[in-house]
Phi, psi and omega in degrees: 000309179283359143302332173283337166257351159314306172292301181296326158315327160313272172351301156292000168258328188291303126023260190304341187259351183268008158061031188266164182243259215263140154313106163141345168318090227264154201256076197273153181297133213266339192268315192239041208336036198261171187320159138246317190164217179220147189289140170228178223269092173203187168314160177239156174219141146094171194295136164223144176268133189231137156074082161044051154093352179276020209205102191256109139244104130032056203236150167199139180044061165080324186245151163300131149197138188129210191249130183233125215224109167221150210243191180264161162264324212268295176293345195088333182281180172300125147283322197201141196202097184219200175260146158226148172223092161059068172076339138068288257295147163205184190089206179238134181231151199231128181253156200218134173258161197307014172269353186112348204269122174309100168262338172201132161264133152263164162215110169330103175259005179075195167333115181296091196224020164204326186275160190218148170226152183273157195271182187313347216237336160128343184294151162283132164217172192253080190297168229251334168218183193219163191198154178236118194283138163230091187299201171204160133243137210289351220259284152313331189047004175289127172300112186276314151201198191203164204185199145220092209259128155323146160192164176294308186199287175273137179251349182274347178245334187187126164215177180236109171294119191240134167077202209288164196221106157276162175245117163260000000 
């Protein structure tokens, strides 16, 4: 009996010190990018693959931090490719349509903390962060047009463009 619990205490230590997170998560070695197991419920370290491999994040003591990878499910290819710094995002991130082809460079200006634009509805509103856009055509791979866009949460489902834009 005290062996058996001995182990499972083992167990559970290794667990919590091998730095693992959300359950179900495959978990890879941050050094040797070879397999550790699938995550259970503790802090996350180290690369972990998320939503079946689509999604490669970075972590340390629990929060992103490092490079971040999200892939298409139907293809596989890269969608998306940025940074976190202590939960994060910042820097620049690059967005890809399934064909591989570059459609927007952002570069993260964080918090959004005096401009406003107005919404569908004609009101000034203040979006919560801000960022400076480079579009692409997907066609061409030529810079379409660039900017400076407001958005809300996400810039990939909705944003507002503020003050001049260029157009080529």
């Amino acid at each position: 009996m005290k062996k058996m619990l001995s182990i499972a205490i083992l167990v559970f230590i290794a667990g919590i010190n091998s730095g693992l997170g959300k359950k179900g998560d495959i978990v890879l070695d941050p050094k040797t990018s070879s397999y550790v197991g699938e995550e259970i419920d503790t802090l996350k370290n180290g690369l972990i693959k998320g939503e079946n491999g689509l999604k490669e994040t970075y972590y340390r003591n629990g929060r992103k931090n490092g490079i971040f990878k999200s892939y298409y499910k139907s293809n596989g290819k890269l969608e998306a490719i940025g940074f976190y710094e202590d939960d994060k995002p910042v820097g620049s991130w690059y967005y890809f349509n399934h064909a591989g082809q570059i459609l927007m460079i952002e570069e993260k200006k964080g918090i959004n903390k005096d401009k406003q634009v107005k919404g569908d509805d004609g009101v000034l509103i203040k979006p919560k962060y801000m960022s400076y856009l480079k579009q692409y055509d997907p066609k061409t791979g030529l810079l379409k047009t660039e900017g400076v866009a407001l958005y809300f949460e996400d810039i990939e489902i909705d944003y507002f463009k503020y003050g001049t834009w260029k157009e080529y």
